[in-house]
TORPA-4810 file (N, C-alpha, C, O; in nm, 3 decimals):
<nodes>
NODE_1_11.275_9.439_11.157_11.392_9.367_11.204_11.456_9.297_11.086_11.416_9.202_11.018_X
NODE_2_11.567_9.369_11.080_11.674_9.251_10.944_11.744_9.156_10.989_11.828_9.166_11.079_X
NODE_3_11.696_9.000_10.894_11.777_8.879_10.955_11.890_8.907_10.872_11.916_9.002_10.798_X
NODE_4_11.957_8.791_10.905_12.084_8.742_10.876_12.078_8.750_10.715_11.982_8.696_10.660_X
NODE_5_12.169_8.810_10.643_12.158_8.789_10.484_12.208_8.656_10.443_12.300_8.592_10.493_X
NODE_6_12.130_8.625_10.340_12.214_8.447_10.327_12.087_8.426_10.231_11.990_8.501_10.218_X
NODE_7_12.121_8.269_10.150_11.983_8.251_10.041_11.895_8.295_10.026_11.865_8.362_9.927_X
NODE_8_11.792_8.262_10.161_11.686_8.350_10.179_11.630_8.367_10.320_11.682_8.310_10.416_X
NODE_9_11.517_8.452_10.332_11.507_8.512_10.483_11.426_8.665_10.480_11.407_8.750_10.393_X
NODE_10_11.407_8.656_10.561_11.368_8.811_10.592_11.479_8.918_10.584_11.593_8.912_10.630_X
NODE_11_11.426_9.004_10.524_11.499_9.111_10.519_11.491_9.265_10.573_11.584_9.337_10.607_X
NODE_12_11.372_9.289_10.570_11.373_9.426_10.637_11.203_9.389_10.648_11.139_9.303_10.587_X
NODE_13_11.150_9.509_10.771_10.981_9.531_10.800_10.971_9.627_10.776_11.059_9.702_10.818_X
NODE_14_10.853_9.688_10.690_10.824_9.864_10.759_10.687_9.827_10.768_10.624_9.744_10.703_X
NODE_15_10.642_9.925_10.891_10.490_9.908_10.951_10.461_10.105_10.964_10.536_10.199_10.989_X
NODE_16_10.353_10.096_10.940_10.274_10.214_10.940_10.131_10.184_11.019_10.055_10.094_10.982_X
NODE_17_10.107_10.256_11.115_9.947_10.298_11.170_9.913_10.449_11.168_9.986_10.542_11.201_X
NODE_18_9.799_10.451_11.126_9.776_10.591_11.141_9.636_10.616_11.137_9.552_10.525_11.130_X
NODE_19_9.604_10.756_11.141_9.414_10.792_11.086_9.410_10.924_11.035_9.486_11.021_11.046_X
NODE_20_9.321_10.909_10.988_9.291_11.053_10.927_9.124_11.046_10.872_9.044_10.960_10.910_X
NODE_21_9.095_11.146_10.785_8.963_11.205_10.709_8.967_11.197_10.565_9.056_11.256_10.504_X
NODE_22_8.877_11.128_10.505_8.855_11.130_10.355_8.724_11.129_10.340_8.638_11.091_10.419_X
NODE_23_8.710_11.189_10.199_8.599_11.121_10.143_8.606_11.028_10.006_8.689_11.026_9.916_X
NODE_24_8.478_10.947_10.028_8.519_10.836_9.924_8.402_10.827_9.846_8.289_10.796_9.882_X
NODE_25_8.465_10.874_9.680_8.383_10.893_9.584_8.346_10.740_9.502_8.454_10.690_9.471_X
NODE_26_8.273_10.685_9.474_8.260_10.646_9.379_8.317_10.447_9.407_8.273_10.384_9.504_X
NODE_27_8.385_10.402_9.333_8.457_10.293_9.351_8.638_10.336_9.354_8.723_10.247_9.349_X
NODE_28_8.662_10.431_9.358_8.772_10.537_9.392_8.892_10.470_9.487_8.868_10.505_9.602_X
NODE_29_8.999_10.397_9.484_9.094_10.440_9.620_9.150_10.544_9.650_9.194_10.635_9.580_X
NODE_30_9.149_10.520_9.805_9.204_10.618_9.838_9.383_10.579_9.940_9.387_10.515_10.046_X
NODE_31_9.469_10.621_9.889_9.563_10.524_9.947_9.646_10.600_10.080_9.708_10.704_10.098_X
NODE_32_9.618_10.518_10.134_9.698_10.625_10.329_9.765_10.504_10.408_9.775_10.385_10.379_X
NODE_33_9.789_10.544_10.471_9.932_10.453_10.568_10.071_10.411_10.444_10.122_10.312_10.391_X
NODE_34_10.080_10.516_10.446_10.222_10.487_10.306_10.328_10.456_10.411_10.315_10.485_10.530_X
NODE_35_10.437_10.394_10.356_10.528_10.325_10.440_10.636_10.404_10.400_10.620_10.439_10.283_X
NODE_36_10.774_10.459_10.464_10.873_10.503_10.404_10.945_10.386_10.272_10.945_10.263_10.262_X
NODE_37_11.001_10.502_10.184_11.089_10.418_10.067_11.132_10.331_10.089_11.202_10.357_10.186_X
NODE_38_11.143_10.218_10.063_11.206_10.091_9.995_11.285_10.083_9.882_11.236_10.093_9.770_X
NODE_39_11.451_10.060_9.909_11.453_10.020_9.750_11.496_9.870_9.741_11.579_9.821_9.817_X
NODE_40_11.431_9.802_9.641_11.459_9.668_9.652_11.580_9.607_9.635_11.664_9.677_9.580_X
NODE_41_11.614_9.489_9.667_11.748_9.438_9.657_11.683_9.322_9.524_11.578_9.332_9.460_X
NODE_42_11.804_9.205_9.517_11.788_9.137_9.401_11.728_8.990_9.470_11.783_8.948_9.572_X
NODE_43_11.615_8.916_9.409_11.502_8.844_9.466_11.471_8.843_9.524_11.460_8.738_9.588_X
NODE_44_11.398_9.015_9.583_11.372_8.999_9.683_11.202_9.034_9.650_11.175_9.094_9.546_X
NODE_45_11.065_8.981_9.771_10.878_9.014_9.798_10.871_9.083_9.887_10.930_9.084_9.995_X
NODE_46_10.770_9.169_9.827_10.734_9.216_9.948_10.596_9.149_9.998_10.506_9.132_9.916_X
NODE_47_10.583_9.115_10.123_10.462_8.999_10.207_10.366_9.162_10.274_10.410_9.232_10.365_X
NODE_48_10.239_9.186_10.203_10.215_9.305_10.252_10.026_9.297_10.336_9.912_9.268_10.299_X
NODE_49_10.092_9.339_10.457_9.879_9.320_10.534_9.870_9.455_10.503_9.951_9.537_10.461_X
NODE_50_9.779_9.458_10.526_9.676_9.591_10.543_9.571_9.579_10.565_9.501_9.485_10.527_X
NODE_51_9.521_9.714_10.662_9.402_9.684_10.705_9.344_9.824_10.731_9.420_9.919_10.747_X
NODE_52_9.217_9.837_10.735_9.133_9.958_10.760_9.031_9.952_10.800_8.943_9.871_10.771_X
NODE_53_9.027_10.085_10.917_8.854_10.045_10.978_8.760_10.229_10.998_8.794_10.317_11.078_X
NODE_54_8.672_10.235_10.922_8.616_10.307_10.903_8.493_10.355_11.015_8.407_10.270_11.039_X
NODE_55_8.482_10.500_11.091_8.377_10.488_11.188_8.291_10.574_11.118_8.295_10.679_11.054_X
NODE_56_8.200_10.476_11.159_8.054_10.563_11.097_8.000_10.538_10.913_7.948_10.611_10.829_X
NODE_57_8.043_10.409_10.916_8.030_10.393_10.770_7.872_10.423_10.759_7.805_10.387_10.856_X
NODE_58_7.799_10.488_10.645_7.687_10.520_10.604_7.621_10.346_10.586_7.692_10.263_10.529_X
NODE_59_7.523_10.317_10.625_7.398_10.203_10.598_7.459_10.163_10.453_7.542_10.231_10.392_X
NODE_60_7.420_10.079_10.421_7.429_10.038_10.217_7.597_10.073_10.170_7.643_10.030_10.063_X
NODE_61_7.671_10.148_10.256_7.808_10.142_10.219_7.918_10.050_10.220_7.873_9.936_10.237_X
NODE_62_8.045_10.050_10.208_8.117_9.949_10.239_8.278_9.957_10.220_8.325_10.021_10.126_X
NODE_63_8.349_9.899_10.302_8.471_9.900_10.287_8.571_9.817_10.252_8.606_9.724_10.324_X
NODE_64_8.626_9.847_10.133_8.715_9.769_10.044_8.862_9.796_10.027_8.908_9.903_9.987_X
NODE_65_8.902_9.735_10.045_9.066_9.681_10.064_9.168_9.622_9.985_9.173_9.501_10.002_X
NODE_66_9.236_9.659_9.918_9.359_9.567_9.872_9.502_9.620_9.921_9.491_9.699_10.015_X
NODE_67_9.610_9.600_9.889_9.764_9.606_9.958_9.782_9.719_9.803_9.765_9.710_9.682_X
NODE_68_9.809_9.785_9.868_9.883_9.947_9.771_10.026_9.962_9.765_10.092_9.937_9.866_X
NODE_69_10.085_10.001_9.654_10.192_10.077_9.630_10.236_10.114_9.496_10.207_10.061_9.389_X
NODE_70_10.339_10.248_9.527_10.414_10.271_9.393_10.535_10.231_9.363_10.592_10.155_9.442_X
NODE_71_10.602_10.274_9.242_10.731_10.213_9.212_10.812_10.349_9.127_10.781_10.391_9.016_X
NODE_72_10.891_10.388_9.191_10.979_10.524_9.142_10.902_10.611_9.153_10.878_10.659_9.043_X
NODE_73_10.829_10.675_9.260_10.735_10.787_9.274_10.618_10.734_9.179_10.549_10.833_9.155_X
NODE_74_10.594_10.682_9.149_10.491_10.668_9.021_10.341_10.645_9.064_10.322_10.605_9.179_X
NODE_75_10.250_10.663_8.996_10.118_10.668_9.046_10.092_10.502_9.111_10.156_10.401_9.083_X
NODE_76_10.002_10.513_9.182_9.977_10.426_9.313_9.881_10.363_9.250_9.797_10.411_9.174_X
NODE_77_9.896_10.240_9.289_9.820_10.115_9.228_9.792_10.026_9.327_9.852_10.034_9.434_X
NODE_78_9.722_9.956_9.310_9.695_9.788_9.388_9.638_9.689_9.334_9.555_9.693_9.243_X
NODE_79_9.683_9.587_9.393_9.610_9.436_9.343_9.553_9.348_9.410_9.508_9.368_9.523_X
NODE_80_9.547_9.243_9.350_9.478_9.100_9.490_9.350_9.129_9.450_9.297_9.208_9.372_X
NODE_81_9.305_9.016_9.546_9.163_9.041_9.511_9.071_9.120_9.592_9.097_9.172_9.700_X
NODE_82_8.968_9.124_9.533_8.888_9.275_9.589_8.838_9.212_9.704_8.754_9.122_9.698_X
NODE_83_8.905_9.275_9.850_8.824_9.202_9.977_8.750_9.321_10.059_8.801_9.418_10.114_X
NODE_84_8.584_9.275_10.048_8.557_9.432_10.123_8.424_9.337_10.203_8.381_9.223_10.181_X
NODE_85_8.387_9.442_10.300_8.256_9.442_10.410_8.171_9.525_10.357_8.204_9.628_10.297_X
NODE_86_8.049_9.483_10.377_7.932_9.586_10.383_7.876_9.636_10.491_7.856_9.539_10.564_X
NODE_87_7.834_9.748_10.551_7.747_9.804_10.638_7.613_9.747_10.577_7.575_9.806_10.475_X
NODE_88_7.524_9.626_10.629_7.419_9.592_10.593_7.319_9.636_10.721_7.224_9.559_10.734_X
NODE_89_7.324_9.733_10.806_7.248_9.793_10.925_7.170_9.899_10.825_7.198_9.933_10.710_X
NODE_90_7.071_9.936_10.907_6.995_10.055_10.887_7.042_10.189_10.924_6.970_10.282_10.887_X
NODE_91_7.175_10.224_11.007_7.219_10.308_11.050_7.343_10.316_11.038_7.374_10.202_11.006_X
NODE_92_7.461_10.392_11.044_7.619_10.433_11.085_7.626_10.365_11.219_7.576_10.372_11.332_X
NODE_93_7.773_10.248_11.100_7.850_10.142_11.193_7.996_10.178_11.200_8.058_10.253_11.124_X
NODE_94_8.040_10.112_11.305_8.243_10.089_11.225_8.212_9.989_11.139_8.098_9.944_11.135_X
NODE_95_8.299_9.947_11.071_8.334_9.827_10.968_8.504_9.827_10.941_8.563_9.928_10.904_X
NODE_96_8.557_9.723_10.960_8.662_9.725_10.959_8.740_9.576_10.824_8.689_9.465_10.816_X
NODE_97_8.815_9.603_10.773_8.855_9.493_10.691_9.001_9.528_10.662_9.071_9.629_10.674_X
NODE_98_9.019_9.392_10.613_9.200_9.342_10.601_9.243_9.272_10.502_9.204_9.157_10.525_X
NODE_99_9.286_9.273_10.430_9.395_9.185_10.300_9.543_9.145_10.314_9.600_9.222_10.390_X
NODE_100_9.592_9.086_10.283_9.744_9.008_10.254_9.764_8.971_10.084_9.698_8.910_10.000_X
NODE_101_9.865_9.029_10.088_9.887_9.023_9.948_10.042_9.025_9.907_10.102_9.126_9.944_X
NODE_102_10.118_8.928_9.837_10.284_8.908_9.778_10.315_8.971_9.621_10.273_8.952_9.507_X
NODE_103_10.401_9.046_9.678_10.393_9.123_9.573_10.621_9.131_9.463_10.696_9.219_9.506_X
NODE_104_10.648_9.084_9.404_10.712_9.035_9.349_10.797_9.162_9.304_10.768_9.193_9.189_X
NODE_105_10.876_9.231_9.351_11.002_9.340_9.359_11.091_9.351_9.192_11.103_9.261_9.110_X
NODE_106_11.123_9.443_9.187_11.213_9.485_9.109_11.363_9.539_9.154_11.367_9.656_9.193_X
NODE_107_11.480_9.466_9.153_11.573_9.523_9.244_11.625_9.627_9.149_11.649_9.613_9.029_X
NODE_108_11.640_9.755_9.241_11.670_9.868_9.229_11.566_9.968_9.237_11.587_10.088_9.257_X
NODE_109_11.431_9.902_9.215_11.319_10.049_9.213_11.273_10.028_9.391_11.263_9.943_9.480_X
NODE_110_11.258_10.149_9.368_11.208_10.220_9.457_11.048_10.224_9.497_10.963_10.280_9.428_X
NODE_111_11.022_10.148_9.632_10.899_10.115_9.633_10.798_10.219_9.764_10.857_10.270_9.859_X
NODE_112_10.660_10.234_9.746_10.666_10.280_9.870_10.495_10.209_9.885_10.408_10.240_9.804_X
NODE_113_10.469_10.116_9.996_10.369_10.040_9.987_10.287_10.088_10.058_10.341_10.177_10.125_X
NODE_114_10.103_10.070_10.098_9.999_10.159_10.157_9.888_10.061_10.148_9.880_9.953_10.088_X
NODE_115_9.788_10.140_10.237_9.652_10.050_10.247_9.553_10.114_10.132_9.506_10.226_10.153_X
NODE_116_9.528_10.055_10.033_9.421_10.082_9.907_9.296_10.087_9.954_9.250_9.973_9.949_X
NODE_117_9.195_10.187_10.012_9.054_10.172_10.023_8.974_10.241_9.986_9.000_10.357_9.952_X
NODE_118_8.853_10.188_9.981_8.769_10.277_9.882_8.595_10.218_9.913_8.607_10.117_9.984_X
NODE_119_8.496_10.237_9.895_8.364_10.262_9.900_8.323_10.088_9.830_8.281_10.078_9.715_X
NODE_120_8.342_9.975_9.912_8.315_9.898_9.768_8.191_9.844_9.727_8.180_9.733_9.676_X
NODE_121_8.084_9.932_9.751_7.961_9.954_9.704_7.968_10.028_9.612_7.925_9.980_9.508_X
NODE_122_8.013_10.146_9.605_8.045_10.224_9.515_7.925_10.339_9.517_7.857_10.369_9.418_X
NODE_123_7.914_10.390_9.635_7.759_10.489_9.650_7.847_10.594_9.677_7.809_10.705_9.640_X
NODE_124_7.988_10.582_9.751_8.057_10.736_9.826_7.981_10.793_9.897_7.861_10.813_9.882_X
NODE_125_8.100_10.842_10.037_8.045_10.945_10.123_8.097_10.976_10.145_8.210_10.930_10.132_X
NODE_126_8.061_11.148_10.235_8.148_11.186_10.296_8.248_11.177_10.390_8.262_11.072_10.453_X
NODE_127_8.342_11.302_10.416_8.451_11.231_10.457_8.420_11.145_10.620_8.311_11.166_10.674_X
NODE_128_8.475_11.094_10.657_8.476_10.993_10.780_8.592_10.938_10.789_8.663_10.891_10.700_X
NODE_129_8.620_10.949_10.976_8.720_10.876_10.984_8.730_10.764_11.008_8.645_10.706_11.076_X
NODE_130_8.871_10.682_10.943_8.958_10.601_10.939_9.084_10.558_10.983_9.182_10.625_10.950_X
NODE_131_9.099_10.451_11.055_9.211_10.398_11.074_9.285_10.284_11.055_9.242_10.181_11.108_X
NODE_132_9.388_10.278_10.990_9.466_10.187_10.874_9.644_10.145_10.943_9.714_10.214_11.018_X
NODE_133_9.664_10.058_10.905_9.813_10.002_10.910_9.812_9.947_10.777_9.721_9.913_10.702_X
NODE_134_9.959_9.948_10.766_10.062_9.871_10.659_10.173_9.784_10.684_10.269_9.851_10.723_X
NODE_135_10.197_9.674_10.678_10.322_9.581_10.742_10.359_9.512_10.640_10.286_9.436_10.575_X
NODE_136_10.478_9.536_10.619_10.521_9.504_10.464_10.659_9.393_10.565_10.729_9.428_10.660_X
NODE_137_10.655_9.288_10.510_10.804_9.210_10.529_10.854_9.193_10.389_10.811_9.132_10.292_X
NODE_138_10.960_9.270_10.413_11.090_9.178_10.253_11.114_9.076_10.280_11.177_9.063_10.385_X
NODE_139_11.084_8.966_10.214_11.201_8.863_10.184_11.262_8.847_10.042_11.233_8.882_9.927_X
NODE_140_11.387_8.758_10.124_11.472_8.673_10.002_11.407_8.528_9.960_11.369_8.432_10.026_X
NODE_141_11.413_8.559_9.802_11.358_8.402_9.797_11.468_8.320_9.720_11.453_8.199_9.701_X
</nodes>
């Protein structure tokens, strides 16, 4: 929903849910729930959640999270700090985790933001499914 343009305010949302199958090697992201293009305006953040929940995480594994995106098609990155869960059971659990993260725009590039996850034990397994959102708010600051 776009507010009113003026000093500052909200400016546009994009939200993504979805699921799918990966596997997760290593300390590796893997980045899914991509949001359609963005191109930024002038002072404008992007305010970004994300979240992911993994079924059947392997015992000793774990799921780690930060707020993803690129800038002009460009390879996919993330930041914030590293927020993850462990499967500390003896058996295959869900585990689910979430981050918030502000992320400071370039007006004119072209952004496209996602949920960053990855193994954050760093043992990898096979693929298993997952399900993730992305909710990005622009504002003006």
């Amino acid at each position: 929903m776009a507010g009113p343009q003026g000093i500052s305010g909200v400016v546009n949302t994009l939200y993504v849910n979805s699921s799918g199958s990966a596997a997760f090697v290593g300390f590796a992201f893997q980045y899914v729930c991509k949001t359609p293009a963005y191109v930024a305006g002038v002072g404008e953040r992007a305010v970004i959640n994300v979240q992911a929940s993994i079924d059947l995480l392997p015992a000793n594994s774990g799921v780690g999270v930060r707020p993803g995106y690129n800038v002009n098609a460009g390879t996919d990155d993330n930041f914030g700090s590293w927020h993850y869960q462990k499967n500390n059971g003896t058996g295959a659990a869900g585990v689910t985790n979430g981050m918030t993260g502000v992320l400071n725009l370039t007006a004119g590039s072209t952004y496209i933001f996602s949920t960053a996850v990855n193994d954050s034990e760093g043992v990898g397994f096979a693929s298993t499914t997952y399900l993730c959102n992305t909710m990005v708010m622009i504002v003006k600051v």
